[in-house]
C-alpha positions as CSV (number, residue, x, y, z in Angstrom):
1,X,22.9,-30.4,4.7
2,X,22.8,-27.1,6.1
3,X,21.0,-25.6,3.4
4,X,18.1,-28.6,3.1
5,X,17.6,-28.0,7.1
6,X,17.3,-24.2,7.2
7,X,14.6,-24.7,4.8
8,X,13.0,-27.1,6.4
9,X,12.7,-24.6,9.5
10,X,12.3,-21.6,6.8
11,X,9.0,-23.5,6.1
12,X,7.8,-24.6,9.3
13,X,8.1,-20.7,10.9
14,X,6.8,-19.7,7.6
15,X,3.3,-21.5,7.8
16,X,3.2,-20.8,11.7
17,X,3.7,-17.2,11.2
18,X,1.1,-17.1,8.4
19,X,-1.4,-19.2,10.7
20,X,-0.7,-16.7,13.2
21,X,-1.1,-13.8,11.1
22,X,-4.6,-15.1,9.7
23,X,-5.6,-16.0,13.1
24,X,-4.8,-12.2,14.4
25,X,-7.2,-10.7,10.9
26,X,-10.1,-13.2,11.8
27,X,-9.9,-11.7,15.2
28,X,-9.3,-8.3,14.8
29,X,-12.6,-8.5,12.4
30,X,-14.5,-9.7,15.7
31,X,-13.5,-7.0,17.7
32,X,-14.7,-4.3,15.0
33,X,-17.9,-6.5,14.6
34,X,-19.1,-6.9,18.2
35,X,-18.3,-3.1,18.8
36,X,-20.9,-2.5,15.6
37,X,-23.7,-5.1,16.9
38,X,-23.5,-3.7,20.6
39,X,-23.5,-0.1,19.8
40,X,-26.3,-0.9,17.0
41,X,-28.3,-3.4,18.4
42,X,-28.0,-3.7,22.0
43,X,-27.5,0.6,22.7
44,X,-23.8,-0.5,24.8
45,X,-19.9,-0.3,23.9
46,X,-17.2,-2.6,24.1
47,X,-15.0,-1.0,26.6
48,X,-11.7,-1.0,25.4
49,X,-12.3,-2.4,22.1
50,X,-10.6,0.3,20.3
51,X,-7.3,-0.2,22.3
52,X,-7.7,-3.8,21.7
53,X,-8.1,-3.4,17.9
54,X,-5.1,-1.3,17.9
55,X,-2.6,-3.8,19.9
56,X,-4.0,-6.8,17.5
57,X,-3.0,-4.9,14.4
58,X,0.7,-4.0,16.3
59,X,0.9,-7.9,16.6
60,X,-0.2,-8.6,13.2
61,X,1.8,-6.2,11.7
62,X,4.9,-7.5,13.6
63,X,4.3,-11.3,12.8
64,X,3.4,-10.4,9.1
65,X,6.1,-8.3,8.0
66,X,8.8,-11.4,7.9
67,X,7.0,-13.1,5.5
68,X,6.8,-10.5,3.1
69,X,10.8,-10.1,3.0
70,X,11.3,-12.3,-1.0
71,X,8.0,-10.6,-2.5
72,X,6.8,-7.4,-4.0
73,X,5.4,-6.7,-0.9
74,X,8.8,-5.9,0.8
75,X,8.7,-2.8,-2.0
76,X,12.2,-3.1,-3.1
77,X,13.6,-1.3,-5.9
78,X,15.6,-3.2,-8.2
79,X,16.0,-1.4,-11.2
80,X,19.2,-0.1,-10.6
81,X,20.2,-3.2,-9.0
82,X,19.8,-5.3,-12.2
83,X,21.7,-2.7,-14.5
84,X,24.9,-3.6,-12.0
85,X,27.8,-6.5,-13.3
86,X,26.8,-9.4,-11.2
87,X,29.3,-8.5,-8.5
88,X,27.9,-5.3,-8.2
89,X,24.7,-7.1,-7.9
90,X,26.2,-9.2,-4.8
91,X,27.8,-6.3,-3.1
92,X,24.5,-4.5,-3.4
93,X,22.3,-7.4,-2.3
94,X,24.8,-7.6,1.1
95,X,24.5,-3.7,1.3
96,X,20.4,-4.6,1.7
97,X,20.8,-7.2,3.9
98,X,22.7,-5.0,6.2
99,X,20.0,-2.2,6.0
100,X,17.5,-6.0,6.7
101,X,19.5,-6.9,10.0
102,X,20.3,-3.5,11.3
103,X,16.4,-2.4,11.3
104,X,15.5,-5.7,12.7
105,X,18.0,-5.2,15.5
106,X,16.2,-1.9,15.9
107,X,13.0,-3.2,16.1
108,X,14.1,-6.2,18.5
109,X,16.6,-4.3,21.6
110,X,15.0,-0.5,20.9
111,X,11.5,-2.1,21.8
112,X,13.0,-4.4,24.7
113,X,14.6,-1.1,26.2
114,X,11.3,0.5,26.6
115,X,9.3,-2.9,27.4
116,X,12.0,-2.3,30.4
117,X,11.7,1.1,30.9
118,X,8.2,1.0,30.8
119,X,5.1,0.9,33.2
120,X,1.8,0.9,34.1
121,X,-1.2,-1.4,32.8
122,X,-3.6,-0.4,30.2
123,X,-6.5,1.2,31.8
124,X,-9.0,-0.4,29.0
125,X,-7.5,-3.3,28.7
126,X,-6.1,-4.2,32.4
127,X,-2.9,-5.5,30.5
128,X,0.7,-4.4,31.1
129,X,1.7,-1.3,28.4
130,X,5.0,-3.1,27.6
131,X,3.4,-6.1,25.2
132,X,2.3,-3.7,22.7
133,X,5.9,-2.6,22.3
134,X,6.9,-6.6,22.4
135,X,5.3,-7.8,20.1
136,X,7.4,-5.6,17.7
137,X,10.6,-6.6,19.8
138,X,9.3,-10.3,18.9
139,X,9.0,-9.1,15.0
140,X,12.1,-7.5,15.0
141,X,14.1,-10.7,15.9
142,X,11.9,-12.4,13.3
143,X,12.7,-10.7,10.6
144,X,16.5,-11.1,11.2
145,X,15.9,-15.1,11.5
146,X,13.7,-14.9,8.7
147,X,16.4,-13.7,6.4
148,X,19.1,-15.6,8.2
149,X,17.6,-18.8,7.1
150,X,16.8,-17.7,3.7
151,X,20.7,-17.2,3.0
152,X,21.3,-20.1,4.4
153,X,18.8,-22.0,2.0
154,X,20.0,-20.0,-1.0
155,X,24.1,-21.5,0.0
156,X,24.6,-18.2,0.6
157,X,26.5,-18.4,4.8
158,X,29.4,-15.9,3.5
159,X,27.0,-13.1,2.4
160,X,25.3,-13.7,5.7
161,X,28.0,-13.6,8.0
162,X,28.9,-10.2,6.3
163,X,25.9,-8.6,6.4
164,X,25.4,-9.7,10.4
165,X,28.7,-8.6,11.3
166,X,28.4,-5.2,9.2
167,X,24.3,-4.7,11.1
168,X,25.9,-5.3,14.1
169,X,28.9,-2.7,13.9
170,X,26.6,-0.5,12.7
171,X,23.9,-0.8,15.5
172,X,26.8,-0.7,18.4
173,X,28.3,2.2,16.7
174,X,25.8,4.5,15.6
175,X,25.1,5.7,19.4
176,X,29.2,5.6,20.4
177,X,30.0,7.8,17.5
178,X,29.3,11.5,16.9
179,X,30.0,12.5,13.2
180,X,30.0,16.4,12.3
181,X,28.4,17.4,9.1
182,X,26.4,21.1,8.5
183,X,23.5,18.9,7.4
184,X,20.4,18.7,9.0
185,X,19.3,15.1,10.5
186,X,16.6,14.8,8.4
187,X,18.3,15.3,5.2
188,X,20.8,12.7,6.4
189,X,18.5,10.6,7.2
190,X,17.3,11.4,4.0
191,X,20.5,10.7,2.3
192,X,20.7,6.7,4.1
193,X,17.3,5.8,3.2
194,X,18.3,6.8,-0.5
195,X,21.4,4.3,0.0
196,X,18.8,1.5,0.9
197,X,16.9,2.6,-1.8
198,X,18.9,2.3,-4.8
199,X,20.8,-0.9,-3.5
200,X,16.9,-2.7,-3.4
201,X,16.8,-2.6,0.5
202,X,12.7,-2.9,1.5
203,X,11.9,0.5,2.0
204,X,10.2,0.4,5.4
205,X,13.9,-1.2,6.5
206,X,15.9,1.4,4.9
207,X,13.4,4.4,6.8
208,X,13.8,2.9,10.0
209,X,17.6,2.0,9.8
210,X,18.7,5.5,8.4
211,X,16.7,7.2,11.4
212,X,18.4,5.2,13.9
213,X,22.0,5.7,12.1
214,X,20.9,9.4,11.8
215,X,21.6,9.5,15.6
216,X,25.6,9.8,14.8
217,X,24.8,12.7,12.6
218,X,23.1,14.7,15.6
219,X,19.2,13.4,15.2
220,X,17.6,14.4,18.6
221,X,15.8,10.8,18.4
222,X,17.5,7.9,20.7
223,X,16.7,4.1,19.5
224,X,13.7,4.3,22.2
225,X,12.1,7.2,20.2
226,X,12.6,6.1,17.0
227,X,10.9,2.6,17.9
228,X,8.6,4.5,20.4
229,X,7.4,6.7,17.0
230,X,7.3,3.5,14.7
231,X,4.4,2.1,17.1
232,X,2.7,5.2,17.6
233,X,2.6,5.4,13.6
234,X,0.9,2.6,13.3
235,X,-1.5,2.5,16.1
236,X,-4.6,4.2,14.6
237,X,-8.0,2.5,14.7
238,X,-8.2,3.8,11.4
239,X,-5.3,1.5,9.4
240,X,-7.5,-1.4,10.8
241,X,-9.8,-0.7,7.5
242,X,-6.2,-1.7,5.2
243,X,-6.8,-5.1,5.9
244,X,-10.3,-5.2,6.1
245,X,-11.0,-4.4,2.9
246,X,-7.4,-6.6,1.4
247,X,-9.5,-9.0,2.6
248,X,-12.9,-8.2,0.7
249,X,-10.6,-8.2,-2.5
250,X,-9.6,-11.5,-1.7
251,X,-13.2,-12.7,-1.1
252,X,-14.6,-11.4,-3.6
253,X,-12.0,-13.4,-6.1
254,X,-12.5,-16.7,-4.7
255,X,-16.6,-16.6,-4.0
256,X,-17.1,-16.0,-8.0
257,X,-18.6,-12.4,-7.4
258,X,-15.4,-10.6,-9.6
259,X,-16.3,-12.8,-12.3
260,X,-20.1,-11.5,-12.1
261,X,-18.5,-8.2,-12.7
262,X,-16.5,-8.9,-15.4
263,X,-20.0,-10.2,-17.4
264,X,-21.6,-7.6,-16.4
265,X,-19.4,-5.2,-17.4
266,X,-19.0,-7.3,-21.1
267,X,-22.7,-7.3,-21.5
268,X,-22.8,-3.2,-21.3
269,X,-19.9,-2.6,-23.8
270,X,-18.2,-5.6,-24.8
271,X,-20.1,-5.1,-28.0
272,X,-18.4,-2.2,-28.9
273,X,-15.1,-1.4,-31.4
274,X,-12.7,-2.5,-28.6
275,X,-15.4,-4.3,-26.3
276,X,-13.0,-6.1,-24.4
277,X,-10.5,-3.7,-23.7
278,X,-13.5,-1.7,-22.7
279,X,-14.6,-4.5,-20.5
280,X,-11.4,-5.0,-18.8
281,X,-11.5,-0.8,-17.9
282,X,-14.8,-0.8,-16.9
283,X,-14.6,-4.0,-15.1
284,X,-11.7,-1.8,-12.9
285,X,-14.2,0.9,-12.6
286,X,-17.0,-1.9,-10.8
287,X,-14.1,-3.6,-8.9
288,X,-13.0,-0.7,-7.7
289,X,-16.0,0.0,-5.6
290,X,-15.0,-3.0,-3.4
291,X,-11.3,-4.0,-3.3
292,X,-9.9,0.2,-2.4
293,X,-6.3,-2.0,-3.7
294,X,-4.8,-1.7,-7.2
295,X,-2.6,-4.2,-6.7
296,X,-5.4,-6.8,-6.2
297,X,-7.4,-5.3,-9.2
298,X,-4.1,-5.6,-11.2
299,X,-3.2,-9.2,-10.6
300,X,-7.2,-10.4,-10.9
301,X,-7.4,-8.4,-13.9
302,X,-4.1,-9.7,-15.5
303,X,-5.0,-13.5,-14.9
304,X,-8.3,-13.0,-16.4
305,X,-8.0,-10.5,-19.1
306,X,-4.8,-10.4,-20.4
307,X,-5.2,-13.8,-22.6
308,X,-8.4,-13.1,-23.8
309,X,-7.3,-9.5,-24.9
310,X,-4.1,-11.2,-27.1
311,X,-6.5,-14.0,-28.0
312,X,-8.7,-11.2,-29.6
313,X,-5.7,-9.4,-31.7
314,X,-4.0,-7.1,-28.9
315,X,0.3,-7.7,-28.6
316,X,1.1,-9.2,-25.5
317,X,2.6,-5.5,-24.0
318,X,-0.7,-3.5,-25.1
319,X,-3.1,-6.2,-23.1
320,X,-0.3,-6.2,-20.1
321,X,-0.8,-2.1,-20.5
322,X,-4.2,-2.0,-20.5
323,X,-4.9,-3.8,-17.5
324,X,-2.2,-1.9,-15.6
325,X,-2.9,1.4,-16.4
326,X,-7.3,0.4,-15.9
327,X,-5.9,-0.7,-12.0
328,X,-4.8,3.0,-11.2
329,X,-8.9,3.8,-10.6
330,X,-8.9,0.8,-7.7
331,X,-6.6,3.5,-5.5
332,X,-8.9,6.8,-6.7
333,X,-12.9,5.3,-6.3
334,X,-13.5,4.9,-3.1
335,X,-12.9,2.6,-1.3
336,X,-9.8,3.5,-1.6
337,X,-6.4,2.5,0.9
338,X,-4.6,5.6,-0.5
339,X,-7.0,8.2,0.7
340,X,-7.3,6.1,3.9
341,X,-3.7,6.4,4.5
342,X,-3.7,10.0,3.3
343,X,-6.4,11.1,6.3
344,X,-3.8,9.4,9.0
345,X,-1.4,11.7,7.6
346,X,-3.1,14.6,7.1
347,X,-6.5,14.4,9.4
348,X,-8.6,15.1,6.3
349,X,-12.7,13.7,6.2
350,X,-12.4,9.9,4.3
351,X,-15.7,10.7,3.6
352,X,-15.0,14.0,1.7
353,X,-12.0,12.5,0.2
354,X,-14.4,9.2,-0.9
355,X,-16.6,11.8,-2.7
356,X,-13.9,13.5,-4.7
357,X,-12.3,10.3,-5.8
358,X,-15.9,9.4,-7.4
359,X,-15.4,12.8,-9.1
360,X,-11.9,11.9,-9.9
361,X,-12.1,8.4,-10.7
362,X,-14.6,9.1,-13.3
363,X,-12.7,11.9,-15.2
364,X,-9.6,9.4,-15.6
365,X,-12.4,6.2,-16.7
366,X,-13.4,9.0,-19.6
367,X,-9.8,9.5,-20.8
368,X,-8.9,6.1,-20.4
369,X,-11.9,4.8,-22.6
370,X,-11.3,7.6,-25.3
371,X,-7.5,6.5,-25.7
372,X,-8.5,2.5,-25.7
373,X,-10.7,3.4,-28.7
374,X,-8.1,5.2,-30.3
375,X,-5.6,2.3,-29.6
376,X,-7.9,-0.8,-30.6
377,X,-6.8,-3.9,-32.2
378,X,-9.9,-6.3,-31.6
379,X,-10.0,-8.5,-34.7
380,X,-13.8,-8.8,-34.4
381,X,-16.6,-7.1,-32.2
382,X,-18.6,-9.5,-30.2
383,X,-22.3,-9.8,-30.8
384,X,-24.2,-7.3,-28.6
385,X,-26.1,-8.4,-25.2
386,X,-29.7,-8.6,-25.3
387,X,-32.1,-7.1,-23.3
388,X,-32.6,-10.2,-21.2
389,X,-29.0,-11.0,-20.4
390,X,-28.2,-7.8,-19.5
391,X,-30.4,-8.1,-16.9
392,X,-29.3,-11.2,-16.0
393,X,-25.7,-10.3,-15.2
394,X,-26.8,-6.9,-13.4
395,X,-28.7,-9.1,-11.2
396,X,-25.8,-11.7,-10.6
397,X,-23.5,-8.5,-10.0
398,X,-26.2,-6.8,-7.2
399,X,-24.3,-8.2,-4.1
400,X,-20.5,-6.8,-5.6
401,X,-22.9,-3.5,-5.7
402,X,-24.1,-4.1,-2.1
403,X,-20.9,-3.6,-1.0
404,X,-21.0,0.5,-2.4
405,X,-23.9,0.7,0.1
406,X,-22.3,-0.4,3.0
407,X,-18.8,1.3,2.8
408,X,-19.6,4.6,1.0
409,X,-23.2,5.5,1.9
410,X,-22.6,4.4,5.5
411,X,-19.8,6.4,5.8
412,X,-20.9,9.3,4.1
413,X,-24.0,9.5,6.0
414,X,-22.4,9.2,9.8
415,X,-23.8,6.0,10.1
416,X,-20.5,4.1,10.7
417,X,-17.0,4.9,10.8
418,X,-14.5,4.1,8.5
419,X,-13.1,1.2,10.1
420,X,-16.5,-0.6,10.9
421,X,-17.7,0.2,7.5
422,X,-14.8,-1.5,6.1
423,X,-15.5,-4.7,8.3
424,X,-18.9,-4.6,7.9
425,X,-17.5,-5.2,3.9
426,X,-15.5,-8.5,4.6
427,X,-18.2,-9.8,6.7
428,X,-20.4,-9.1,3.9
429,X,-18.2,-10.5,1.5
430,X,-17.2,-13.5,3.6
431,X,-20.7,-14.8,3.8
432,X,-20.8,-14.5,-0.3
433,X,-17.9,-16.7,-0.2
434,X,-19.9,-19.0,2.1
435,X,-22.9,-19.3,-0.1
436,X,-20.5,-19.7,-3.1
437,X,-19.5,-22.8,-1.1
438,X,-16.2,-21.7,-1.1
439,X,-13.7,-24.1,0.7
440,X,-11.7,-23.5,4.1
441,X,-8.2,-23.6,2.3
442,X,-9.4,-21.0,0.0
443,X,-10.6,-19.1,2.7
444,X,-7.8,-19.1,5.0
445,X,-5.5,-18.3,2.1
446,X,-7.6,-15.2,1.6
447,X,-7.4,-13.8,5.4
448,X,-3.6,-15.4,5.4
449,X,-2.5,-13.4,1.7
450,X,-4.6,-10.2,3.4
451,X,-2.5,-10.2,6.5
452,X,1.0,-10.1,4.9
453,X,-0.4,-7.6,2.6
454,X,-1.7,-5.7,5.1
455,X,1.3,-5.8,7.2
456,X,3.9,-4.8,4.6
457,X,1.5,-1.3,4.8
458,X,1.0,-0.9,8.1
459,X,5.6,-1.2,8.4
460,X,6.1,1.4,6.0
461,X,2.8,3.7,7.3
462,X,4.9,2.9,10.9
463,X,8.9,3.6,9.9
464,X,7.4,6.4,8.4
465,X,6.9,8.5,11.6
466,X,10.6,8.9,12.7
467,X,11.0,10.4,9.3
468,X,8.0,12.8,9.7
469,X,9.2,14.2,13.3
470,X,12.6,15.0,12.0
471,X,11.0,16.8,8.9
472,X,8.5,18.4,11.5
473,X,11.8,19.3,14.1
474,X,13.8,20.6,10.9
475,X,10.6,22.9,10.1
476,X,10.8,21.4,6.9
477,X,7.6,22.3,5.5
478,X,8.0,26.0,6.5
479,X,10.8,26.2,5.4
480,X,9.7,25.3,1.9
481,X,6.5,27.6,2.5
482,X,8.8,30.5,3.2
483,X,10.8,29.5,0.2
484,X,7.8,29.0,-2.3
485,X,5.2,31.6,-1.3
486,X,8.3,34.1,-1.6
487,X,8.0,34.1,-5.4
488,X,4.7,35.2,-5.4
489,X,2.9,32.2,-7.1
490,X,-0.8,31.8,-7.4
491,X,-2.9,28.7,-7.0
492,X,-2.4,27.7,-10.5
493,X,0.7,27.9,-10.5
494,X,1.2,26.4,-7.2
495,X,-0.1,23.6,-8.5
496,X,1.6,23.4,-11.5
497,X,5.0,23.3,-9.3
498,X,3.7,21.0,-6.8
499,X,2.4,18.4,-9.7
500,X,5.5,18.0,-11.3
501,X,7.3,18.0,-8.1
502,X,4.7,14.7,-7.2
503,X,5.2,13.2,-10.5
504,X,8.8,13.4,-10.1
505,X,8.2,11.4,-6.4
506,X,6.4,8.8,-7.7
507,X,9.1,7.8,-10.1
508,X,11.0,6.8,-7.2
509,X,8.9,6.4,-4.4
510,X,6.1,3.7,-3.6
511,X,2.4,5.7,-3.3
512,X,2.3,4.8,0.6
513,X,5.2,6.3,1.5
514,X,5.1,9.2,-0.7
515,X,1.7,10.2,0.7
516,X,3.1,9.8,4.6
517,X,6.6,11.4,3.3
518,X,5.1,14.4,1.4
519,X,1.4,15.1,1.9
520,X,1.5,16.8,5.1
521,X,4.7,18.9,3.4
522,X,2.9,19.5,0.2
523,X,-0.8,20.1,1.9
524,X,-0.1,24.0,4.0
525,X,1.2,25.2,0.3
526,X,-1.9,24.2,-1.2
527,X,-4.2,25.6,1.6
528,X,-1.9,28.8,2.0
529,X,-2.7,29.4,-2.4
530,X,-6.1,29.2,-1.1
531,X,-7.1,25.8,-2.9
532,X,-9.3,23.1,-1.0
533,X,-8.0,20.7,0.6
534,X,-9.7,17.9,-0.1
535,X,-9.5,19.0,-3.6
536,X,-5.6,18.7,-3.2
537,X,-5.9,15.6,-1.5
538,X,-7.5,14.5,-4.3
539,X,-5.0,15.3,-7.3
540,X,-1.9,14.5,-5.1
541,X,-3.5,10.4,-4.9
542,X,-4.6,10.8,-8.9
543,X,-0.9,12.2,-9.0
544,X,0.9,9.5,-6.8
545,X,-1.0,7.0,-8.6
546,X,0.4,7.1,-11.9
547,X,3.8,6.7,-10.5
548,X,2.7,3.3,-10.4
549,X,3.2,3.3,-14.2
550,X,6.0,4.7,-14.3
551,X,10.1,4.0,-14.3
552,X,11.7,2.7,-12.5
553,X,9.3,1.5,-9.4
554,X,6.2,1.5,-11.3
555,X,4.5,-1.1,-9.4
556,X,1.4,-1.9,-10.9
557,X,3.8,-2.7,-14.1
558,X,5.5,-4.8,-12.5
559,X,2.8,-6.9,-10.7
560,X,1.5,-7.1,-14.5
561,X,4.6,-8.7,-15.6
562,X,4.9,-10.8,-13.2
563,X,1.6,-12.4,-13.5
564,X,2.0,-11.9,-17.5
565,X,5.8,-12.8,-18.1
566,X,5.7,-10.0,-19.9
567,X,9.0,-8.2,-19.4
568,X,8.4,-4.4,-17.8
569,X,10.8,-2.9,-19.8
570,X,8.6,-3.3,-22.7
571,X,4.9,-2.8,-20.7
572,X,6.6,0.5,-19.9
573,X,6.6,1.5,-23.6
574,X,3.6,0.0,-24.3
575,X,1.8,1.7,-21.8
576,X,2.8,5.7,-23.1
577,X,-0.5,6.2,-24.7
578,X,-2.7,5.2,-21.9
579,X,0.0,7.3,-19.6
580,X,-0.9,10.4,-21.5
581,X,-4.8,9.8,-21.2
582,X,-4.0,9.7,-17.5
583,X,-1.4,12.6,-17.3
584,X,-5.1,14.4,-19.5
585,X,-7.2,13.3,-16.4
586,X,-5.0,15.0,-14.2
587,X,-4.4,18.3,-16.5
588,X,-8.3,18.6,-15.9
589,X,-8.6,17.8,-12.1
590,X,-6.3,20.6,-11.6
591,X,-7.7,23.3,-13.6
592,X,-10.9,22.1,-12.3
593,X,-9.2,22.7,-8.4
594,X,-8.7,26.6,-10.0
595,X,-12.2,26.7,-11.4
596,X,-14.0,25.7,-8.6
């Protein structure tokens, strides 16, 4: 009985935090887009529009982040999880739960202390300074009756109750208690968020949890800071293009335009000695220029290549392999969320970046094609396009192209900032949906799917910061400065070091956090070799992106196999050859930084 009603409620907040969460996208894309059409057409500004945009992506992100708890978006990994006996597994699944409550309690008192402690009214916005802050206070609580009623759906009330009482001990304690240890906070903190790791905790939880336990181990950083540093970490006008342009992939799925891609990309080579492999690569390259997610490239791509390709001779793994290793470019050609996420942590030019990831993106499309020719198993070549259909499909494919023009032209030019480029793109794309006559459902399950996604991101972007001011209090990066320029190295071999030290990173951590965690570490080394930094910031993305090939995260592989039911531990394998034509690309991005 209990069970059947705590899903019954489990629903019902569910859908209402989902409308809520759509609701907040659709209106965070009207703010951006009256802010464009006054400065543009009318020669006036939206005062406070900026500030506005900014608390409306605090509140989405707070609302959104509940539901992503039981998907990939929570970025848990399992691996080590799954290799445990099966009470192991429980013990472990309670240790994440705990890491679950104690960062929602976190999130819920530390941002009601300063909502408290707090005054003043916004002088944009005329509104009092504490909602902001309470509308994480409001996710935080979410997020602990989210999982509370999961448990109790799954039958599960004892591994509740433990991991409720263990979250609360923990949160009472960690301030009452004073623990010495000759480590630094940061690599405790460190050390905790490693513990949330391996035991499948979602990642931004186990950030945020281990900097507020760090606080027993002599972190300078009260609850109120670490909350305080969450918000600020996430309040960018910037990070308002993430779900912008979720929300162009999304559109552009449902309104039909992908699907103009993909046949314009098969009439150009799917005549050739592994056409549709071919197809599905360069099909990547083209959706790349307008979904900036390889995530969203990977699941489109899986549903509608992946039975062609083992229709047409390929083993289930190889078509699973090609399609994941193809959605690595959707994170390199611009747009792209990873080098958006890389200039909040860094301050370098998107546009710049957006440039060198054409570069970039087009070196790895090369190596990529050369090693799906050399891996082919196409029973038969289709019959090549003519003249006339060619055209045809170029034409049907114009408005996916449109959207090039508006995001990287418009940015690269001056014309528009990132962020209004990027909603000028789902505007774009929503009114293609329109004249598709796609339906309302559709369309709200688009903005709704964008939101969580988009949330999930903007967490981990957020939990992120208390992390970076302990490795900025610690002196973390010049400390490793001091320790690597002592040895003399030069910029090739600076990069040589720093490559592998990335490639080892992305085995274990998600690209998103790996960017925030190491890229402001990892960027003085490159500038003090004398190599440019956008060039850097340009291999460290290509570099963090094939982590998502790799064991044990490997993300893209797993989005793959889930939409494939092919298992990962054999897409993994399968995917070695393509993994080297990558691992190629990047070889010759970085001799090309020396060379240059």
């Amino acid at each position: 009985m209990v069970s059947h009603l705590a899903a019954r409620w489990l629903r019902w907040i569910e859908q209402t935090l989902g409308g809520v969460c759509a609701a907040l996208l659709m209106a965070l894309l009207v703010v951006v887009l009256a802010t464009v059409v006054l400065r543009y057409v009318f020669g006036m500004g939206f005062v406070g529009a900026e500030d506005l945009g900014i608390w409306l992506h605090v509140a989405l992100i707070a609302f959104g982040t509940p539901l992503a708890l039981n998907s990939a978006l929570a970025m848990r990994l399992d691996v080590f999880v799954m290799r445990l006996p099966p009470r192991g597994q429980t013990a472990a699944s309670v240790i994440a739960d705990i890491f679950t409550v104690l960062a929602g309690l976190i999130l819920a008192f530390g941002s009601t202390r300063i909502a408290t402690m707090l005054g003043g009214v916004s002088p944009t916005l005329g509104l009092p300074e504490w909602i902001r802050f309470g509308f994480l206070g409001a996710g935080g609580a979410l997020i602990v009756l989210v999982l509370a009623l999961q448990r109790l759906a799954e039958g599960r009330p004892v591994r509740l109750m433990a991991a409720l009482a263990a979250g609360i001990a923990l949160h009472l304690a960690a301030t009452q208690v004073s623990v010495p240890v000759a480590l630094s906070p940061s690599i405790v903190l460190g050390l905790i968020a490693g513990i949330g790791l391996v035991s499948a905790a979602p990642l931004p939880h186990a950030f945020i949890a281990a900097a507020y336990l760090a606080i027993a181990f002599g972190s300078p950083m009260p609850e109120q800071a670490v909350v305080s540093y969450t918000v600020t970490g996430m309040s960018r006008f910037l990070l308002l293009a993430i779900p912008f342009f979720l929300v162009v992939g999304g559109l552009l799925a449902i309104s039909g335009t992908a699907a103009q891609i993909v046949r314009f990309a098969a009439s150009l080579v799917g005549h050739r000695r592994a056409g549709l492999a071919q197809t599905t690569l360069l099909t990547s390259v083209l959706f790349s220029g307008a979904s900036g997610s390889s995530v969203a490239n990977a699941a489109f791509a899986s549903a509608a290549f992946q039975p062609e390709l083992v229709r047409n001779g390929y083993p289930p793994a190889q078509a699973g392999a090609i399609i994941a290793s193809s959605s690595v470019l959707d994170n390199v050609i611009p747009p792209s969320i990873a080098f958006l996420i890389l200039a909040v942590a860094t301050n370098l030019s998107v546009g710049a970046l957006f440039v060198g990831g054409f570069v970039a993106g087009g070196v790895m499309a090369l190596c990529l094609a050369v090693a799906i020719h050399l891996t082919r198993n196409e029973q038969a070549a289709r019959p090549r396009a003519d003249a006339l259909e060619r055209w045809s499909s170029a034409r049907a494919a114009i408005p996916a192209f449109g959207l090039g023009v508006i995001v990287v032209v418009g940015i690269r030019m001056g014309v528009v900032t990132v962020t209004e480029a990027a909603a000028l793109a789902a505007l774009y794309t929503l009114f293609l949906a329109i004249g598709a006559r796609v339906k309302t459902v559709p369309l709200y399950a688009a903005f709704r799917q964008s939101a969580v996604e988009a949330s999930a991101i903007g967490l981990l972007i957020g939990t992120a910061g208390p992390f970076a001011f302990l490795l900025a209090v610690d002196n973390v990066s010049g400390l490793l400065s001091s320790f690597v320029t002592g040895f003399g190295l030069g910029p090739l071999e600076m990069l040589i070091v720093i490559n592998v030290l990335l490639l080892l990173i992305g085995l274990v951590l998600d690209i998103g956090a790996a960017i925030l965690l190491f890229a402001p570490i990892f960027l003085p080394l490159a500038v003090a070799a004398n190599i440019d930094p956008i060039h850097f910031g340009v291999i460290l993305v290509v570099n963090l992106m094939i982590g998502g090939l790799t064991p044990p995260v490997g993300m893209l592989v797993f989005v793959v196999s889930g939409v494939t039911r092919v298992p990962a531990g054999v897409l993994f394998r399968a995917i070695l050859p393509y993994l080297a034509a990558l691992l190629l690309s990047l070889t010759l991005l970085t001799a090309g930084a020396i060379i240059l």
